[in-house]
C-alpha positions as a Markdown table, in Angstrom:
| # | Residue | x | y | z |
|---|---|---|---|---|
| 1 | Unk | 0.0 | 0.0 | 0.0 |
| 2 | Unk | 2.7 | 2.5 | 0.8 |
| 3 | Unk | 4.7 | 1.6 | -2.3 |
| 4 | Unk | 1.4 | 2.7 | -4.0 |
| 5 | Unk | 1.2 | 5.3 | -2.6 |
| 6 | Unk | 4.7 | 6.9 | -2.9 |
| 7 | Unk | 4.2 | 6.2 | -6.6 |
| 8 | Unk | 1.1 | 8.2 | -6.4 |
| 9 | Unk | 3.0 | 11.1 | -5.0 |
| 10 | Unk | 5.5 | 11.2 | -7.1 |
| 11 | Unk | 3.4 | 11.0 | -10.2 |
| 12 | Unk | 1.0 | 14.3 | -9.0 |
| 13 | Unk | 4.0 | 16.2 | -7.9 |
| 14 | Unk | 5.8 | 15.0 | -11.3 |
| 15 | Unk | 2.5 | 16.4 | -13.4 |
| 16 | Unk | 1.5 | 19.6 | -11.4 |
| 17 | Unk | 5.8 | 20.6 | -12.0 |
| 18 | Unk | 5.6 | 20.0 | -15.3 |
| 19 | Unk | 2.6 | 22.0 | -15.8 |
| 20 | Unk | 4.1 | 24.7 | -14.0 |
| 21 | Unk | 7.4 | 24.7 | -15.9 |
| 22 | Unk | 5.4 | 24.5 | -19.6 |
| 23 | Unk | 3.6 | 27.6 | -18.4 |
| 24 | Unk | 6.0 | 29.3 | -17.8 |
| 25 | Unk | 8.1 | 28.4 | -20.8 |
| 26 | Unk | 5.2 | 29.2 | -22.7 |
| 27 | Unk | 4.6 | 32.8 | -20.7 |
| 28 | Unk | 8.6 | 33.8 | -21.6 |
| 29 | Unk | 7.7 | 32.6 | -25.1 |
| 30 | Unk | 4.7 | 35.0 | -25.1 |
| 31 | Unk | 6.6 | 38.1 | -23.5 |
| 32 | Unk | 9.5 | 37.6 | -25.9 |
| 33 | Unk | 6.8 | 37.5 | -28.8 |
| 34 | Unk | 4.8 | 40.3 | -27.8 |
| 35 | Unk | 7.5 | 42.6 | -26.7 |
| 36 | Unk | 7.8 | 45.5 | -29.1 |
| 37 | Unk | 11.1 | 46.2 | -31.2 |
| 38 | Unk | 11.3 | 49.7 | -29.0 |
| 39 | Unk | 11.7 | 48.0 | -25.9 |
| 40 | Unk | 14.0 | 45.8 | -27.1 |
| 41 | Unk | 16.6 | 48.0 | -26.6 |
| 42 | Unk | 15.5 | 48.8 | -23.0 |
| 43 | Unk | 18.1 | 47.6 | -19.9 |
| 44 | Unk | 21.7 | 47.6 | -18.8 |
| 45 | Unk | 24.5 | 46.2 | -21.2 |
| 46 | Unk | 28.0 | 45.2 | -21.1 |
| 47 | Unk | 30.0 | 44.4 | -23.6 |
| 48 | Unk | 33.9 | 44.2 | -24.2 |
| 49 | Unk | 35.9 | 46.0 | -26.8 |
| 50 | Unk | 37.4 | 43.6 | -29.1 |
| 51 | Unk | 39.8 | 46.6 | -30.4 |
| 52 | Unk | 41.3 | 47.6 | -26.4 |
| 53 | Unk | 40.2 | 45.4 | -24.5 |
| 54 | Unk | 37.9 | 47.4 | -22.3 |
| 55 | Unk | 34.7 | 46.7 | -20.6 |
| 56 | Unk | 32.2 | 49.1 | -21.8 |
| 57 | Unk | 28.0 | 49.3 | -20.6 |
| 58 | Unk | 25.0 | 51.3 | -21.8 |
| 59 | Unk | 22.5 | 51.4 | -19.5 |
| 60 | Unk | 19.5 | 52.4 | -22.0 |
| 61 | Unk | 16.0 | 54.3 | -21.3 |
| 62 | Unk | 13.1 | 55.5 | -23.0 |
| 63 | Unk | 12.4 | 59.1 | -23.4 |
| 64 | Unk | 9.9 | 61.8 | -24.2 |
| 65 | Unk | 11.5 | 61.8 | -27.4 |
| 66 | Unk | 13.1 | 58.9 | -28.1 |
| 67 | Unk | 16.2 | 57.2 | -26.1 |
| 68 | Unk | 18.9 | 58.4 | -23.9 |
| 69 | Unk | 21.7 | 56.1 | -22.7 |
| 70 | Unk | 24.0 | 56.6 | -20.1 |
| 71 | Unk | 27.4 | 55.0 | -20.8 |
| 72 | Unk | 30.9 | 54.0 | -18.8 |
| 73 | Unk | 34.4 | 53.1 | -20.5 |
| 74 | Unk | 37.0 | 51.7 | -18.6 |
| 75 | Unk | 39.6 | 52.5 | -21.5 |
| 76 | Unk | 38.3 | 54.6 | -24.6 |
| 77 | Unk | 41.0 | 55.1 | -27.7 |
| 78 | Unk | 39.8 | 58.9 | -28.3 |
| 79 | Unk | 40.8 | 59.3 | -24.6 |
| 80 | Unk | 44.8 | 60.0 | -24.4 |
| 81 | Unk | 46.2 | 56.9 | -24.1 |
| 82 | Unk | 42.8 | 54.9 | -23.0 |
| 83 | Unk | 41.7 | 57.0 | -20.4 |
| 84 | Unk | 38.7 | 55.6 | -18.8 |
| 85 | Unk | 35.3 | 57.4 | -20.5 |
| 86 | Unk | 31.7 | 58.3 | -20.0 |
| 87 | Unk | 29.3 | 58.3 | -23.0 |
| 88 | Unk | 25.9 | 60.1 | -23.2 |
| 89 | Unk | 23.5 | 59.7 | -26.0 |
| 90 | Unk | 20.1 | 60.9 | -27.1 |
| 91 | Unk | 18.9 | 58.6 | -30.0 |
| 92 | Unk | 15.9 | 57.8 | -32.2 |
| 93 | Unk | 14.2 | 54.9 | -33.6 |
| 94 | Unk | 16.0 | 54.8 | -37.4 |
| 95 | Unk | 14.6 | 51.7 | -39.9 |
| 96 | Unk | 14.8 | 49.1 | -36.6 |
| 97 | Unk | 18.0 | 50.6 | -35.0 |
| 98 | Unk | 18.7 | 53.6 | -32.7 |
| 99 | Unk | 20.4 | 55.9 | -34.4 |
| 100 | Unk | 21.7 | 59.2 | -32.8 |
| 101 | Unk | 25.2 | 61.0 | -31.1 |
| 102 | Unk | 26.9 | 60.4 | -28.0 |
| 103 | Unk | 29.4 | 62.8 | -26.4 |
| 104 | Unk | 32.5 | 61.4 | -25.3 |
| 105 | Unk | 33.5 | 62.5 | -21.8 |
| 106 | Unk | 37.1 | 61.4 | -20.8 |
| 107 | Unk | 37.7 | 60.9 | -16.8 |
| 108 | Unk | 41.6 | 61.8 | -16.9 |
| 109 | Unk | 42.6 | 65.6 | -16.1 |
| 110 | Unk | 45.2 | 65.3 | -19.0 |
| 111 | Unk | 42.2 | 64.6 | -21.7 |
| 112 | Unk | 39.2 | 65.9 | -20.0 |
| 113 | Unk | 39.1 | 69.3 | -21.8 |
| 114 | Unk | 41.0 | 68.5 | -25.3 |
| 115 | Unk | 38.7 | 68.6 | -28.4 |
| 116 | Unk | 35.2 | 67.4 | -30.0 |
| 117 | Unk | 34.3 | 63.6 | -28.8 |
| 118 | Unk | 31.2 | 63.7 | -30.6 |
| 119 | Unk | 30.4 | 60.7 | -32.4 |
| 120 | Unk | 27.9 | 59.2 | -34.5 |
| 121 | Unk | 26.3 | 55.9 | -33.3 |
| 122 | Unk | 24.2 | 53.3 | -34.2 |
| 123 | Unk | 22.7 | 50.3 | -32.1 |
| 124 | Unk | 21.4 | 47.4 | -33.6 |
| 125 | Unk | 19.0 | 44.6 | -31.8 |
| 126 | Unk | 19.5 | 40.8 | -32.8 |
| 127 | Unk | 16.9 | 38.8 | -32.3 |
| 128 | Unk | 18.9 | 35.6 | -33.0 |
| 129 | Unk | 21.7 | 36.8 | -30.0 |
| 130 | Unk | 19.5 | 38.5 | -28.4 |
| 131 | Unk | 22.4 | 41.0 | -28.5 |
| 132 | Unk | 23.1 | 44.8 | -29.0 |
| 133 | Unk | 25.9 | 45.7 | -31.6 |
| 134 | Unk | 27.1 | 49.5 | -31.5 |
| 135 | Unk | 28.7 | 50.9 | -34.9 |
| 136 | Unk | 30.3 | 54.5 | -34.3 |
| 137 | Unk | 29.7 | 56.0 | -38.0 |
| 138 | Unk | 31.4 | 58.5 | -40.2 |
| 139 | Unk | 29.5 | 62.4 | -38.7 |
| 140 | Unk | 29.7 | 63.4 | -42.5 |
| 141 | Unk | 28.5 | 59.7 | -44.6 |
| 142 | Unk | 27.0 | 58.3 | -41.5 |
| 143 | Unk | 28.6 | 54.5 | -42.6 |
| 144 | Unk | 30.3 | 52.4 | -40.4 |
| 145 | Unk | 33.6 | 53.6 | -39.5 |
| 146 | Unk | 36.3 | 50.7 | -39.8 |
| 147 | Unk | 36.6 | 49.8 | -36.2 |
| 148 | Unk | 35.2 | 46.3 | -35.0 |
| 149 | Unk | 31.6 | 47.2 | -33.3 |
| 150 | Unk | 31.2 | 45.9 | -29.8 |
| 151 | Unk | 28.8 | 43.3 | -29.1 |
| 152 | Unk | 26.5 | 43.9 | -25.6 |
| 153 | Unk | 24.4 | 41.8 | -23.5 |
| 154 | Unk | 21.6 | 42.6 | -21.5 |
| 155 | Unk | 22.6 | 42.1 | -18.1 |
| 156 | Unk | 19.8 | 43.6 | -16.7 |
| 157 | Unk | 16.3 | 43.8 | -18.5 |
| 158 | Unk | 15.1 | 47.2 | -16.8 |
């Protein structure tokens, strides 16, 4: 009888998790289907510069008019010698992409105040990755500067 009824047990706690884990896997399927390309873009990501080396994040938020994002460097190029770098951007939704400028603010006293670090940038969602790709383009042509873009994760959804 108690052999039974283990068997029991186990069978009704086996069902009622199962169901519990397909809804959910079918709730995350929903949200990820009706989520709109805008918010997309939404969270905190990090991402590491292929060209330096440095870890780079965007923490990115909606606006009245569009998108801001908020960025930290910890070695930027433009800067010096890599100085570390914060980036600010207002952007706009362009053909399924943000597409905008972001000022380059170096953190070192010896760069802080020497020239224009305006750049042109673009962000790009894949759905596939589920990653963010940032292109810095040409001010004048707005292409793709040659320059590997860096690759970002969402490390934090909102």
């Amino acid at each position: 009888m108690k052999h039974k009824l283990s068997i029991a047990v186990i069978t009704v706690i086996t069902t009622v998790m199962t169901m519990i884990l397909f809804g959910y896997y079918s709730h995350s399927l929903f949200a990820q289907e009706t989520r709109t390309p805008e918010s997309t873009y939404i969270g905190l990501w990090e991402g590491v510069d292929q060209v330096d080396g440095g870890n780079s994040l965007r923490s990115i938020f909606p606006t009245k008019s569009g998108f801001r994002v908020v960025g930290r460097d910890t070695w930027h190029g433009s800067c010096g010698y890599g100085d570390p770098a914060v980036v600010l951007a207002q952007l706009d939704v362009d053909q399924g992409s943000l597409k905008g400028t972001w000022k380059l603010d170096c953190q070192a006293r010896e760069t802080a105040e020497t020239g224009d670090r305006s750049f042109k940038v673009r962000y790009t969602y894949e759905p596939r990755t589920q990653t963010l790709e940032e292109t810095l383009l040409d001010p004048k042509t707005e292409q793709p500067i040659n320059r590997i873009p860096i690759v970002f994760f969402r490390i934090n959804p909102r």
